[in-house]
Backbone of each chain as ProteinMPNN parsed JSONL, in Angstrom:
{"seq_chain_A": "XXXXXXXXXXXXXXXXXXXXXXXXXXXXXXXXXXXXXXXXXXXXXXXXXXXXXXXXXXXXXXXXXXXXXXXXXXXXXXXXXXXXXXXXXXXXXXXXXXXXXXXXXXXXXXXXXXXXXXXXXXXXXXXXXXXXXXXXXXX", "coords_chain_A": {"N_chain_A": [[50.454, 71.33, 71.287], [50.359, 68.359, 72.414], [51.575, 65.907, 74.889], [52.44, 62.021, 73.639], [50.943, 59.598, 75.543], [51.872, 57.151, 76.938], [52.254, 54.172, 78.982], [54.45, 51.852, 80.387], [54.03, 49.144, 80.633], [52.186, 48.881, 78.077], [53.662, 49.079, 76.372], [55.174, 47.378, 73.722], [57.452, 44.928, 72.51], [58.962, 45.702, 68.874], [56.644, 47.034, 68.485], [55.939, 50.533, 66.871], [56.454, 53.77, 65.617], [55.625, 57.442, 64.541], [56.49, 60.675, 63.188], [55.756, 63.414, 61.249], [57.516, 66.318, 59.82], [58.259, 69.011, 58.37], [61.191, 70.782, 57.086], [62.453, 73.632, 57.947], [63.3, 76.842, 57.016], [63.299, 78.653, 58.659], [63.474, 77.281, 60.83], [66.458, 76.316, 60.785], [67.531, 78.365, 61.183], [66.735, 79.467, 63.474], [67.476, 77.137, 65.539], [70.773, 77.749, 64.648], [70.873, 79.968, 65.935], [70.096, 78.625, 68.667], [72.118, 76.768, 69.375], [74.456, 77.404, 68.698], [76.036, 77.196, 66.647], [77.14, 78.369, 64.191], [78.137, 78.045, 61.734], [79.424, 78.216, 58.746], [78.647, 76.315, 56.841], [75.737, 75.414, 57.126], [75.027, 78.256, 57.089], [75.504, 80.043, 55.358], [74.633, 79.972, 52.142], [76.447, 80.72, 49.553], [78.984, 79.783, 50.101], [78.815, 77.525, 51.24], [77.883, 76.145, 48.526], [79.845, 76.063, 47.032], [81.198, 73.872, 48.571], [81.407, 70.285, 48.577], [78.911, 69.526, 48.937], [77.291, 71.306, 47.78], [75.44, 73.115, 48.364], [73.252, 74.839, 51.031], [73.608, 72.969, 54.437], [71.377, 70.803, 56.701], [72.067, 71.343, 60.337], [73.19, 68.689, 62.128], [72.342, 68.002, 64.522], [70.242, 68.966, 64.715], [68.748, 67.029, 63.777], [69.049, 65.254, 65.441], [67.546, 66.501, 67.715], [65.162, 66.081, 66.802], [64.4, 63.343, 67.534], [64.525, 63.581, 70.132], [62.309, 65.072, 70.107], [60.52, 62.733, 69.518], [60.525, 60.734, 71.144], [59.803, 62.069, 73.259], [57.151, 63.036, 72.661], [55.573, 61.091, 71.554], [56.774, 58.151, 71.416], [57.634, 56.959, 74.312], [56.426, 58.892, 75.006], [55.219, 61.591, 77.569], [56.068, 60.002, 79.672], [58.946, 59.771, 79.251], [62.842, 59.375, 79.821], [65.056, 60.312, 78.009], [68.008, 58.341, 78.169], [70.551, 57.673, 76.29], [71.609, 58.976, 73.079], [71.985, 57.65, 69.508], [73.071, 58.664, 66.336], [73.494, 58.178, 62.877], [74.728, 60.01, 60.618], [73.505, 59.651, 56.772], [73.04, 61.537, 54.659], [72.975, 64.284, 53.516], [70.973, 67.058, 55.1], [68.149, 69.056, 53.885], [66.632, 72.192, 53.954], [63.008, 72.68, 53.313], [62.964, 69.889, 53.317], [60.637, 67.458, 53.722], [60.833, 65.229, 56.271], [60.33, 62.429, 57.839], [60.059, 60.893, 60.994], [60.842, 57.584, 62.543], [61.033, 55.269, 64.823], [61.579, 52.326, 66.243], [60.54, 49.548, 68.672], [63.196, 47.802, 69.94], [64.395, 46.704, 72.016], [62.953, 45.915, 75.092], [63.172, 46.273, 78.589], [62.172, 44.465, 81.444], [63.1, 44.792, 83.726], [64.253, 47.432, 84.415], [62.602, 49.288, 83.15], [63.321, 50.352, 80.637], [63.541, 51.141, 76.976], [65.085, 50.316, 73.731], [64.801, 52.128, 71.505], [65.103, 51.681, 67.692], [66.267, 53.966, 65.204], [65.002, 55.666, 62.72], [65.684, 58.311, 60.005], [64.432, 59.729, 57.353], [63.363, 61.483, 54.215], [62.129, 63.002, 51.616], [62.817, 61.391, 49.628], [65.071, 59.616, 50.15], [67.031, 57.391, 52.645], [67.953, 59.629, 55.624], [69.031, 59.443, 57.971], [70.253, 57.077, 60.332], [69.934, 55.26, 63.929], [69.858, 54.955, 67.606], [68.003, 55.128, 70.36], [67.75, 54.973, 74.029], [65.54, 54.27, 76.131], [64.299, 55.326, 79.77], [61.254, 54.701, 81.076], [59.511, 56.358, 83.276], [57.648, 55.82, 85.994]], "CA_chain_A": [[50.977, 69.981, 71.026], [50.211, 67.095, 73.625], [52.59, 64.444, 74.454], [51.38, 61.067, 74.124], [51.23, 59.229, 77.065], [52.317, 55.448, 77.209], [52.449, 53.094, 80.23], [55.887, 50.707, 80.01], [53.748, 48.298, 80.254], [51.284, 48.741, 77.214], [54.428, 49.135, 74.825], [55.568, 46.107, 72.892], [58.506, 44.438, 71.23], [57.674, 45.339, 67.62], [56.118, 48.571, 68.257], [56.564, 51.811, 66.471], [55.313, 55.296, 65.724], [56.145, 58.255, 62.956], [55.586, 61.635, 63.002], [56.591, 64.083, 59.548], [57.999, 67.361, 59.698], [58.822, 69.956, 56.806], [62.688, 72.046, 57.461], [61.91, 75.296, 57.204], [64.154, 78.416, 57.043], [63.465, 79.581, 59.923], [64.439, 75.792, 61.398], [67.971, 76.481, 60.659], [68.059, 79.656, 61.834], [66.568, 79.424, 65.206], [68.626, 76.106, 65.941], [71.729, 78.073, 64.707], [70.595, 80.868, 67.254], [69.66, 78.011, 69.809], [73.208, 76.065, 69.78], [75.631, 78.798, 68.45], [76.64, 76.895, 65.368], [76.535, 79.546, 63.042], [79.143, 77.301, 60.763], [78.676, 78.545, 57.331], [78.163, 74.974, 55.691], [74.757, 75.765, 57.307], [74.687, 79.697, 57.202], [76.216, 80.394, 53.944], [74.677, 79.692, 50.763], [77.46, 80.693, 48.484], [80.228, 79.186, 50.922], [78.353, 75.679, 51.182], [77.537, 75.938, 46.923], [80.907, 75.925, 46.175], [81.691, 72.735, 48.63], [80.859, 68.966, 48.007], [77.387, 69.274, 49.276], [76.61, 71.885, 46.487], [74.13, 74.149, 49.065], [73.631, 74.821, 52.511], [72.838, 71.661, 54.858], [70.871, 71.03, 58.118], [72.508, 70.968, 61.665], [72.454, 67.181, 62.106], [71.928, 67.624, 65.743], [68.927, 69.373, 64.466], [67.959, 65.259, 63.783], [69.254, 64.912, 67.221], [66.501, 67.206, 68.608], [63.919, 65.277, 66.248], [64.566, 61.962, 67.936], [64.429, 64.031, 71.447], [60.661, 65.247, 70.203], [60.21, 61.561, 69.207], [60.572, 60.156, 72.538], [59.252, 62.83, 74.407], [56.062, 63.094, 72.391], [55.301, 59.656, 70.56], [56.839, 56.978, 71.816], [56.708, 56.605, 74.989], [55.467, 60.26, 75.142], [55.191, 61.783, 78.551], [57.044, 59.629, 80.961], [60.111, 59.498, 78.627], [63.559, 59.447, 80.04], [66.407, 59.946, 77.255], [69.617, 58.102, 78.486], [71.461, 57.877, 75.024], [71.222, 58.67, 71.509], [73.228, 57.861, 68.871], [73.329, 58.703, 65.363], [74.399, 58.129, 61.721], [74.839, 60.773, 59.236], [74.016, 59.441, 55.511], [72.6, 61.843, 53.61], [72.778, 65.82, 54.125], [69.611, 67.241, 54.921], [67.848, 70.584, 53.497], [65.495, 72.946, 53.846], [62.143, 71.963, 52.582], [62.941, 68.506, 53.495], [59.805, 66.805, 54.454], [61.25, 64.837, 57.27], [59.882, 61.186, 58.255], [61.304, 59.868, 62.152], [60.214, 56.873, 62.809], [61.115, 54.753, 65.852], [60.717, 51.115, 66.481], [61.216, 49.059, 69.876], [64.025, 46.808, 69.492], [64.487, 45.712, 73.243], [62.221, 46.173, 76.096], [63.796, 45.815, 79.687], [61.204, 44.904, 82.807], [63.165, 45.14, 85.401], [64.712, 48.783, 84.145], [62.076, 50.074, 82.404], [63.844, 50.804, 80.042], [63.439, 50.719, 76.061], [65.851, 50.743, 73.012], [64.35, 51.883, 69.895], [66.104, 51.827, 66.728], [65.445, 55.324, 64.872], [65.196, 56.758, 61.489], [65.208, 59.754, 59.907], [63.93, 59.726, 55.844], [62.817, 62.727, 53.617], [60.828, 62.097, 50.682], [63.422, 60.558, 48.777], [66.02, 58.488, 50.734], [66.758, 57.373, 54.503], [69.2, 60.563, 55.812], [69.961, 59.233, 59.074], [69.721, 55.776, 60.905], [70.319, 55.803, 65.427], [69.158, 54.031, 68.199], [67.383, 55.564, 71.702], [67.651, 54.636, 75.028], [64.322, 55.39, 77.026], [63.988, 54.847, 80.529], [60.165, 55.188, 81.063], [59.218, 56.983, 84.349], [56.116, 55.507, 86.861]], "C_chain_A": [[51.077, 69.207, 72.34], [51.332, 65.748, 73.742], [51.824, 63.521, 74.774], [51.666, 60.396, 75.757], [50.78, 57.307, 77.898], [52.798, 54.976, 78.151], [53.63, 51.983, 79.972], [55.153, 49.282, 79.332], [52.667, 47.751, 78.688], [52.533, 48.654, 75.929], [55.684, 47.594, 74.654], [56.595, 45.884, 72.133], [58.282, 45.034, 70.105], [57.316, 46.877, 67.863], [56.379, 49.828, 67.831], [55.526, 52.473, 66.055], [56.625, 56.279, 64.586], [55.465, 59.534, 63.178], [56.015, 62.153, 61.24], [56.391, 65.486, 60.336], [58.393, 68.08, 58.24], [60.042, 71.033, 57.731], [62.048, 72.87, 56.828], [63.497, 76.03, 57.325], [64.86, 78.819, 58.086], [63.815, 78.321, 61.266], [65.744, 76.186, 61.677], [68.69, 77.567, 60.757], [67.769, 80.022, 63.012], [67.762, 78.508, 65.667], [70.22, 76.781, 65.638], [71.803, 79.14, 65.659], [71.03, 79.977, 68.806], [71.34, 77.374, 70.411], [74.352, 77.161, 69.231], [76.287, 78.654, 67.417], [76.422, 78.144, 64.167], [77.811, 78.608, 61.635], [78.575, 77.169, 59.547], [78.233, 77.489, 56.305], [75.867, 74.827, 55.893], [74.183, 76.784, 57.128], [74.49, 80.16, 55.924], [75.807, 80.303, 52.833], [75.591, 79.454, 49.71], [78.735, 80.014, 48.761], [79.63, 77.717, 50.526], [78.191, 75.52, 49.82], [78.702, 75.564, 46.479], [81.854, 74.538, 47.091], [80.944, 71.682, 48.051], [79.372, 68.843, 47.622], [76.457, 70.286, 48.103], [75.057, 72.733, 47.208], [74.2, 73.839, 50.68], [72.877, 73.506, 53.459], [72.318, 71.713, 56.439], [71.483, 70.24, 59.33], [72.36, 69.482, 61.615], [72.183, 67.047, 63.587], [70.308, 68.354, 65.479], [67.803, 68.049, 64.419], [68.11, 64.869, 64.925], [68.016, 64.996, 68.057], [65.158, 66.447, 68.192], [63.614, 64.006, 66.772], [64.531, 62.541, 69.635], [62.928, 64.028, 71.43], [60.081, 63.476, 69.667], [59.753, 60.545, 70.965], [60.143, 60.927, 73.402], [57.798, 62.607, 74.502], [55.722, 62.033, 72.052], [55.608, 58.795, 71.143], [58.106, 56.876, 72.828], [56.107, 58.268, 75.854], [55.87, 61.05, 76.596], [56.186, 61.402, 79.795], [58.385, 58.991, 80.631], [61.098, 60.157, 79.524], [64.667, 59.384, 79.076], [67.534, 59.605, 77.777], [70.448, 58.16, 77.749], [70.709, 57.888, 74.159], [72.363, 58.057, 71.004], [72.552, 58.024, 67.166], [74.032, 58.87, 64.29], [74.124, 58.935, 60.807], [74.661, 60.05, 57.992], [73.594, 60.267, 54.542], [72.514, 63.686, 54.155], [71.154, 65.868, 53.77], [69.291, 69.048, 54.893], [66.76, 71.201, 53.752], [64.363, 72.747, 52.779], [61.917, 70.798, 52.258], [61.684, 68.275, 54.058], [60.197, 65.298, 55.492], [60.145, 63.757, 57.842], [60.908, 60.886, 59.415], [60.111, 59.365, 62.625], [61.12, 56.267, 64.031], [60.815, 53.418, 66.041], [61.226, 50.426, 67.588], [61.599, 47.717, 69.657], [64.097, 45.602, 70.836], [63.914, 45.834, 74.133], [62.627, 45.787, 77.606], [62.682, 46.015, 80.748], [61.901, 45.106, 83.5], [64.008, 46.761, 85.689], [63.983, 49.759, 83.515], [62.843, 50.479, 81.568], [63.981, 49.833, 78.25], [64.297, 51.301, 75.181], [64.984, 51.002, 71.663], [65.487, 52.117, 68.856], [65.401, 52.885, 65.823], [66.13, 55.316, 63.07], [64.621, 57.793, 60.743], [64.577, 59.73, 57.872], [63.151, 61.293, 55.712], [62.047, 61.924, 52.108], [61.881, 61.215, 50.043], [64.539, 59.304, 49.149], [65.781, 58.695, 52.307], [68.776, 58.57, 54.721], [69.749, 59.84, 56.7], [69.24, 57.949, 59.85], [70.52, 55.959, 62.74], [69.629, 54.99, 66.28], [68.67, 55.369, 69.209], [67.289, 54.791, 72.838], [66.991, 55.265, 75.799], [64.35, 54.571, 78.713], [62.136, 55.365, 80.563], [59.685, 55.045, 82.552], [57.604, 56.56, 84.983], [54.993, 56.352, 86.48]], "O_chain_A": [[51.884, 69.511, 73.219], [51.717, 64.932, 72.905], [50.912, 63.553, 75.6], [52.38, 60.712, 76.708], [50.048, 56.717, 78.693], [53.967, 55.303, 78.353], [53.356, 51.199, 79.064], [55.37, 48.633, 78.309], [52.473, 46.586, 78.341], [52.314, 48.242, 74.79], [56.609, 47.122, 75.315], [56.754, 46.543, 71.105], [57.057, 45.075, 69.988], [57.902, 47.773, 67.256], [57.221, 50.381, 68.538], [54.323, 52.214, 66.012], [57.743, 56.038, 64.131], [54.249, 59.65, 63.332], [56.437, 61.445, 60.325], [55.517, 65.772, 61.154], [58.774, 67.502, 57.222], [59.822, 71.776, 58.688], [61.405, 72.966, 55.783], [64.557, 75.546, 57.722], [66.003, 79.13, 58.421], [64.304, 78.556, 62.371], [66.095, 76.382, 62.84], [69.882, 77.807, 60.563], [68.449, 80.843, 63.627], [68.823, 78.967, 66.09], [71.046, 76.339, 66.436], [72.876, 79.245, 66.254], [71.812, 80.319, 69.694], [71.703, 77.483, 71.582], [75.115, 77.518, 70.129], [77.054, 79.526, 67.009], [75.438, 78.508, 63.523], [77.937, 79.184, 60.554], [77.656, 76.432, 59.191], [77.638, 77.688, 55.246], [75.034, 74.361, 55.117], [72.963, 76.749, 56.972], [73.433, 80.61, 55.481], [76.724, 80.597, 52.066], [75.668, 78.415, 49.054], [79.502, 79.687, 47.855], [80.026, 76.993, 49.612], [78.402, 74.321, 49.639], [78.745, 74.754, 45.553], [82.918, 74.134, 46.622], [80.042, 71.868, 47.234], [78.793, 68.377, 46.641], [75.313, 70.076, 47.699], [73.959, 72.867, 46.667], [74.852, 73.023, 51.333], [71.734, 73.131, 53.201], [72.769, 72.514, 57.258], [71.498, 69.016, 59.459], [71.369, 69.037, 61.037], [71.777, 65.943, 63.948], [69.361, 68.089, 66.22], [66.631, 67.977, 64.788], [67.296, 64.115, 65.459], [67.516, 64.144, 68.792], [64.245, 66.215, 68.984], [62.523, 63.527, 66.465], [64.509, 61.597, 70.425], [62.238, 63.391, 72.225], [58.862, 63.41, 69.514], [58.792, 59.959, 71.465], [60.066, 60.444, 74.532], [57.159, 62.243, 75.489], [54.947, 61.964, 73.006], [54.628, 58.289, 71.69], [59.271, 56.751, 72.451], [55.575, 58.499, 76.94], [57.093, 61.104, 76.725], [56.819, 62.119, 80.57], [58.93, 58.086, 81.262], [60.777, 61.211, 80.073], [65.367, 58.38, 79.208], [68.298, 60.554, 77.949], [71.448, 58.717, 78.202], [69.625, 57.318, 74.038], [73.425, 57.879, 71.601], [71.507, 57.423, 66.914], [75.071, 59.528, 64.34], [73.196, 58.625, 60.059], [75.753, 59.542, 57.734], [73.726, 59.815, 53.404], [71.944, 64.053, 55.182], [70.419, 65.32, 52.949], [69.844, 69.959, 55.509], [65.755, 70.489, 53.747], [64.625, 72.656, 51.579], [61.137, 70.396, 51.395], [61.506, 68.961, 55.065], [59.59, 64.279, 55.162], [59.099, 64.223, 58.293], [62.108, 60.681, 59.238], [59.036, 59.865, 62.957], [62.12, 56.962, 64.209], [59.602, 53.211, 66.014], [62.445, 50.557, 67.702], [60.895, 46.759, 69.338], [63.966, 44.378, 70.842], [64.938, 46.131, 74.748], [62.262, 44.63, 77.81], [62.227, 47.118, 81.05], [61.432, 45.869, 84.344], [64.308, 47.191, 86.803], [64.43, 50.883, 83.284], [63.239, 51.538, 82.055], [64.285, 48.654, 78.07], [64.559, 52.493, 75.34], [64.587, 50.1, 70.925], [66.571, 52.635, 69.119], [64.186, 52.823, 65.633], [67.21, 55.068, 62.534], [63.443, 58.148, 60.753], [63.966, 59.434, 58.899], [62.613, 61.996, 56.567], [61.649, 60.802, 51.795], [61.524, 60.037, 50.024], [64.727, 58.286, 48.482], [65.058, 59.426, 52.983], [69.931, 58.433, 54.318], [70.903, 59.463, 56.495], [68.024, 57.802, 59.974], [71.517, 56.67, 62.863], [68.763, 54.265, 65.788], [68.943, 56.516, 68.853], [66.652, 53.754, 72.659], [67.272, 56.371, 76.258], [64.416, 53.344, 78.791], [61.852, 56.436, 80.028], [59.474, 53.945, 83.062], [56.566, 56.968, 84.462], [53.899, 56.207, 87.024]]}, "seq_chain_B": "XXXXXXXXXXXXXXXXXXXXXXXXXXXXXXXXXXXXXXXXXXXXXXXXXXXXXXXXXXXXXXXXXXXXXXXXX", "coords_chain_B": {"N_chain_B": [[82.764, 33.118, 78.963], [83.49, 35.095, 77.294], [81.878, 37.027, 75.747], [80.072, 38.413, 77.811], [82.194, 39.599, 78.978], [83.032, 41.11, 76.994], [81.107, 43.241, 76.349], [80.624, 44.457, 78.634], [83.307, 45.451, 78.282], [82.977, 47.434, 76.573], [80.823, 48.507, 77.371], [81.51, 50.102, 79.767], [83.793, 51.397, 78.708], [86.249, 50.207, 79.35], [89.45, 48.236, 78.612], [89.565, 45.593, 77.71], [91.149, 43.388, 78.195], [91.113, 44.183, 80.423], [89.076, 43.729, 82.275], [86.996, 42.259, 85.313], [85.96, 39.718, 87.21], [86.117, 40.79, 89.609], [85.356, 43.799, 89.726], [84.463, 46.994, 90.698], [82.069, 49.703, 90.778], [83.711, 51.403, 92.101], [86.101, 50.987, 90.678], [85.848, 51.279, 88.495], [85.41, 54.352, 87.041], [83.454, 55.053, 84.732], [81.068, 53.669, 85.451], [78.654, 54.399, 85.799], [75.145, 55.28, 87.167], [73.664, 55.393, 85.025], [75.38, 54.254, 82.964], [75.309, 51.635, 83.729], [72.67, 50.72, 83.598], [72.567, 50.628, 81.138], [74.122, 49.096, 80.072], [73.419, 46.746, 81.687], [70.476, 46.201, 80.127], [71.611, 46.055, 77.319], [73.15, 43.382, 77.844], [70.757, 41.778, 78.566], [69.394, 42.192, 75.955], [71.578, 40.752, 74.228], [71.541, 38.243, 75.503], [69.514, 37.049, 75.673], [67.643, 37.252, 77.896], [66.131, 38.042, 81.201], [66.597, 40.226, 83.861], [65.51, 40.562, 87.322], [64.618, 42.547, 89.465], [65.709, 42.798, 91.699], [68.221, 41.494, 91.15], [69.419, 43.332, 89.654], [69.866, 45.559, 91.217], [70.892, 44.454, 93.46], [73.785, 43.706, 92.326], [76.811, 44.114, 93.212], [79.553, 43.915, 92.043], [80.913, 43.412, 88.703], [81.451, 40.39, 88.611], [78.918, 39.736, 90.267], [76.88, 40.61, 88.677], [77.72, 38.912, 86.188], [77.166, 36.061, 87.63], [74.528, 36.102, 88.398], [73.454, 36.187, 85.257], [74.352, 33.717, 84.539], [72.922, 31.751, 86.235], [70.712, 31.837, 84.526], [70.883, 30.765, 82.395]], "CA_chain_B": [[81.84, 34.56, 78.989], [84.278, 36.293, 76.279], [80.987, 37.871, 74.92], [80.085, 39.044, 78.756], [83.541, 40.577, 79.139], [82.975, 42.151, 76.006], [79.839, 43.773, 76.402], [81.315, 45.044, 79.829], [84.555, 46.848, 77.886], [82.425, 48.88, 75.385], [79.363, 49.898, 78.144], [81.978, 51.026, 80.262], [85.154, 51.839, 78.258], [87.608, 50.031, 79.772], [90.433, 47.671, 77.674], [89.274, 43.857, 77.282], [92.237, 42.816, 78.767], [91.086, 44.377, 82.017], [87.597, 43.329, 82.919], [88.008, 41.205, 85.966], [84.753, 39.726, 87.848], [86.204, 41.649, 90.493], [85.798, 44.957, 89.242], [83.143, 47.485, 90.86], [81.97, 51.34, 90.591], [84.389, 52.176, 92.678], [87.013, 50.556, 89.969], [85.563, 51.845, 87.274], [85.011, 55.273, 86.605], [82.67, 54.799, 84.183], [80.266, 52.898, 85.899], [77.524, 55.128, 86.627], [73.371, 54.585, 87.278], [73.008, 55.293, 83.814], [75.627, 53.254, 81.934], [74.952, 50.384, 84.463], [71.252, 50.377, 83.43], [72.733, 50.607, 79.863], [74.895, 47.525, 80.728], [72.34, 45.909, 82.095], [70.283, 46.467, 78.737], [72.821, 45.394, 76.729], [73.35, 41.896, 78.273], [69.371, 41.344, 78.245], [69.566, 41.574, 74.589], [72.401, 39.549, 73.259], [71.705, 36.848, 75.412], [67.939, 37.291, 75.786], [67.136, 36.875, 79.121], [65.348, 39.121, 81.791], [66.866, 40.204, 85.319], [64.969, 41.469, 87.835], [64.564, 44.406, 89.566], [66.767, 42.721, 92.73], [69.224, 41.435, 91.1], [70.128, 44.706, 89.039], [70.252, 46.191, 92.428], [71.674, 43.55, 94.326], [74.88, 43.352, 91.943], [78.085, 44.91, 93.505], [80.79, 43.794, 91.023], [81.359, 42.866, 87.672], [81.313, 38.928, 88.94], [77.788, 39.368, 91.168], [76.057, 40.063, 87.376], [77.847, 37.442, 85.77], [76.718, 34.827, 87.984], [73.218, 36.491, 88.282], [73.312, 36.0, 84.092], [74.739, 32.43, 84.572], [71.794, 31.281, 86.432], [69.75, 31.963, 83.413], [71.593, 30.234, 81.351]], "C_chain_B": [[82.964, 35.715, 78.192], [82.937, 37.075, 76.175], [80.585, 38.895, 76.293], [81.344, 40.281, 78.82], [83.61, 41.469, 77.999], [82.012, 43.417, 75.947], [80.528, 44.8, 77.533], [82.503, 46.371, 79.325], [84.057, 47.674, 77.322], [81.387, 49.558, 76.321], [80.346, 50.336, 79.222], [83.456, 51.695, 80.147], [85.927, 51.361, 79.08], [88.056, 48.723, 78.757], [89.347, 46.269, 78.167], [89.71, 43.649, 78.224], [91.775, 42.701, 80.664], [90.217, 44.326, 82.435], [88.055, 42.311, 83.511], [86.403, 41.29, 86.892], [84.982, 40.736, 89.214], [86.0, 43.201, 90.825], [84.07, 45.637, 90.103], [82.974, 48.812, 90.476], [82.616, 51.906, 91.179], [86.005, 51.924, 91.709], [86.97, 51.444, 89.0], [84.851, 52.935, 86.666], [83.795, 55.547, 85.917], [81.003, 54.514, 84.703], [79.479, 53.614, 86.64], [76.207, 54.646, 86.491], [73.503, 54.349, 85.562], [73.508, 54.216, 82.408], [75.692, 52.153, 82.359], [73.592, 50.083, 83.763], [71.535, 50.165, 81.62], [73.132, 48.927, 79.621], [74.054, 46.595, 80.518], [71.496, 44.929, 80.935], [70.394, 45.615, 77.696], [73.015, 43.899, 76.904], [71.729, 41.196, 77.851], [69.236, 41.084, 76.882], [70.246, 40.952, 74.422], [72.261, 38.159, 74.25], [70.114, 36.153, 75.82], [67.475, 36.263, 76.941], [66.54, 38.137, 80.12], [65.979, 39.177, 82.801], [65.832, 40.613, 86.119], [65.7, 42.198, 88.708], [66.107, 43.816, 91.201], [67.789, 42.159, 92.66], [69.919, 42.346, 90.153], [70.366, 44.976, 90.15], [71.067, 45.675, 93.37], [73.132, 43.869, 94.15], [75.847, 44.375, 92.659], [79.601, 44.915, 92.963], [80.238, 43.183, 89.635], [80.872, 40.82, 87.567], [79.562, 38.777, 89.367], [76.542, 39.045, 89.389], [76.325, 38.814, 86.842], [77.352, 36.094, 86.638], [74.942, 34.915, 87.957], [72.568, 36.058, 86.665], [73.844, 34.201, 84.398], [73.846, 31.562, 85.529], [70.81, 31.099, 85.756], [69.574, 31.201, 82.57], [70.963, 28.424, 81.301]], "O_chain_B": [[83.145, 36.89, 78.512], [83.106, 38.129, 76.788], [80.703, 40.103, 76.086], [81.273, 41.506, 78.718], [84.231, 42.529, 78.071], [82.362, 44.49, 75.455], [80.923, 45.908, 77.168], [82.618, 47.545, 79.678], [84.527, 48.808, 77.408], [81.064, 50.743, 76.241], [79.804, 51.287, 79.787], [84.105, 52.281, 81.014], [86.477, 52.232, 79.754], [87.152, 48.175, 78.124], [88.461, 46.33, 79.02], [89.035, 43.634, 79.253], [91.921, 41.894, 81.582], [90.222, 45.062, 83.421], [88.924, 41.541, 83.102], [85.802, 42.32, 87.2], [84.045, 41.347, 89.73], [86.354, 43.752, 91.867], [82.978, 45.068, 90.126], [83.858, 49.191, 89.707], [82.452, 53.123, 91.099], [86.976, 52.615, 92.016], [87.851, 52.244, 88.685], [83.889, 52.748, 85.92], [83.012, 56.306, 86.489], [80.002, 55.12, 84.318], [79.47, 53.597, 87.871], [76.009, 53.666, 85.772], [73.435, 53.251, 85.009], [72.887, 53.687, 81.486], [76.137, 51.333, 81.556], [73.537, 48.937, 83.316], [70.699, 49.574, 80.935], [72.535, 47.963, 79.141], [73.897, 45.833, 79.564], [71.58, 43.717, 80.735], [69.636, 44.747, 77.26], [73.016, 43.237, 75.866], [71.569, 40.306, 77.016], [68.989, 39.94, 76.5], [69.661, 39.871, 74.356], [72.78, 37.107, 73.877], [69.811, 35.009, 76.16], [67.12, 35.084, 76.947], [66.559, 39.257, 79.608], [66.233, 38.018, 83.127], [64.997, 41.194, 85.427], [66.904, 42.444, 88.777], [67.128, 44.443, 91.484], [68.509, 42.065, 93.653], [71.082, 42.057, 89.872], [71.499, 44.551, 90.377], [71.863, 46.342, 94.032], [73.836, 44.206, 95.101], [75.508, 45.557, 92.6], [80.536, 45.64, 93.304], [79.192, 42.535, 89.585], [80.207, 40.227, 86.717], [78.923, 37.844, 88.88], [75.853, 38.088, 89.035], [75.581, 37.834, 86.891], [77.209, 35.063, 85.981], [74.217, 33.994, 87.58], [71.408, 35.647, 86.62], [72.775, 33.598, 84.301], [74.232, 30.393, 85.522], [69.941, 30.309, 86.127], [68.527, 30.882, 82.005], [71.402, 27.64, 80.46]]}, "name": "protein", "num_of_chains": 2, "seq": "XXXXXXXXXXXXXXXXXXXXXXXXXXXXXXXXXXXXXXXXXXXXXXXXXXXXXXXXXXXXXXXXXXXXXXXXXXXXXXXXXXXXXXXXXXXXXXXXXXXXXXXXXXXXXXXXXXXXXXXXXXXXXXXXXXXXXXXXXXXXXXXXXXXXXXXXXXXXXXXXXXXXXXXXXXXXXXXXXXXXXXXXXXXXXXXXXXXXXXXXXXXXXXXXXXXX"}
C-alpha cells in the first residue's frame, strides 16, 4: 500500500477523496491487542447483547485510526502532518461494516500549510461518525 | 473584535473575560506551535482572509495578530 503523494499546492478548496474498508474480526481484536481496551462492550458478545447496543461494537478510536490512514494515505498522502482530530460518535459500528471515510477540504491555509478537512465515516446504511482534521502538509 | 477574542478563548482555553491584546506564550500556557498554527487557522476562516508567512511569525502577543488581522479588514 503506497501513500499518495500531494503537493499543498495542487490541493484545492472543495477537494476530497474516499477510500472503503470492510471491519473484520480480526480488526477488533488486533486494535483491542494494539490499545489495551479489552472493554467487553467490544470483547463480549453476550455482555454487549444484553446492553442497549444489542451486540458487540467497534472501538471508535478504531475510526480515529481510519481518519489517521486517511490523511496519511489519500489526502494529502505522504507529506501529511496530523495536528488534531476530532470526532462524533452517531451510530455504533460493527463487524462486517463496510466502512466509507471520506474527507473534504474545508479551509486551506498558505502561509501554514496547513489544511482542515471535514471527515466522515458511513457504512452501507447510515453516516456513523462525522470529525474534522487538521493537516499541516510538510515541503 | 468580540468574535477575535472569542476565537482566542476556545484555541487556547483560557476564560473570555481574560483575553487581553497583551497576552503572549509566555502568558498562556496553552499557546504552543501547534495550537498557534491552529489559531491562526481558525481566524483565516471565520473572517476569510490570508496572513502570511511573516506575519504568523512576526506576531508576539495576542494584540500583534489582531492588528495584523485588522489591516485586512
Amino acid at each position: 500500500m503506497k501513500a499518495k503523494d500531494l503537493k499543498f499546492e495542487d490541493i484545492k478548496k472543495g477537494d476530497t477523496a474516499f477510500f472503503t474498508v470492510t471491519v473484520t474480526e480480526n480488526d477488533l481484536k488486533k486494535f483491542a491487542e494494539l490499545s489495551g481496551d479489552y472493554n467487553p462492550l467490544h470483547t463480549d458478545e453476550e455482555y454487549a447483547k444484553k446492553t442497549e447496543f444489542n451486540g458487540r461494537v467497534i472501538h471508535g478510536m478504531f475510526l480515529g485510526a481510519l481518519v489517521s490512514r486517511f490523511v496519511g494515505m489519500e489526502l494529502p498522502g505522504k507529506k501529511a502532518l496530523l495536528l488534531k482530530e476530532t470526532l462524533e460518535f452517531k451510530k455504533p459500528t460493527r463487524v462486517g461494516d463496510i466502512l466509507t471515510v471520506q474527507g473534504t477540504v474545508i479551509h486551506k491555509s498558505e502561509s501554514l500549510s496547513l489544511l482542515e478537512l471535514s471527515m466522515e465515516i458511513r457504512n452501507q446504511k447510515e453516516l456513523l461518525a462525522i470529525g474534522s482534521a487538521f493537516v499541516r502538509v510538510l515541503p | 473584535m468580540e468574535k477575535f477574542n472569542a476565537i482566542a478563548s476556545k484555541a487556547f482555553n483560557i476564560e473570555l473575560e481574560k483575553v487581553r491584546d497583551t497576552l503572549t506564550p509566555k502568558d498562556i500556557p496553552e499557546w504552543d506551535s501547534m495550537n498557534y498554527l491552529l489559531f491562526i487557522s481558525e481566524l483565516e476562516k471565520q473572517f476569510n482572509v490570508s496572513f502570511s508567512m511573516d506575519e504568523v511569525l512576526n506576531a508576539k502577543s495576542l494584540g500583534d495578530v489582531k492588528k495584523a488581522l485588522q489591516t485586512k479588514k
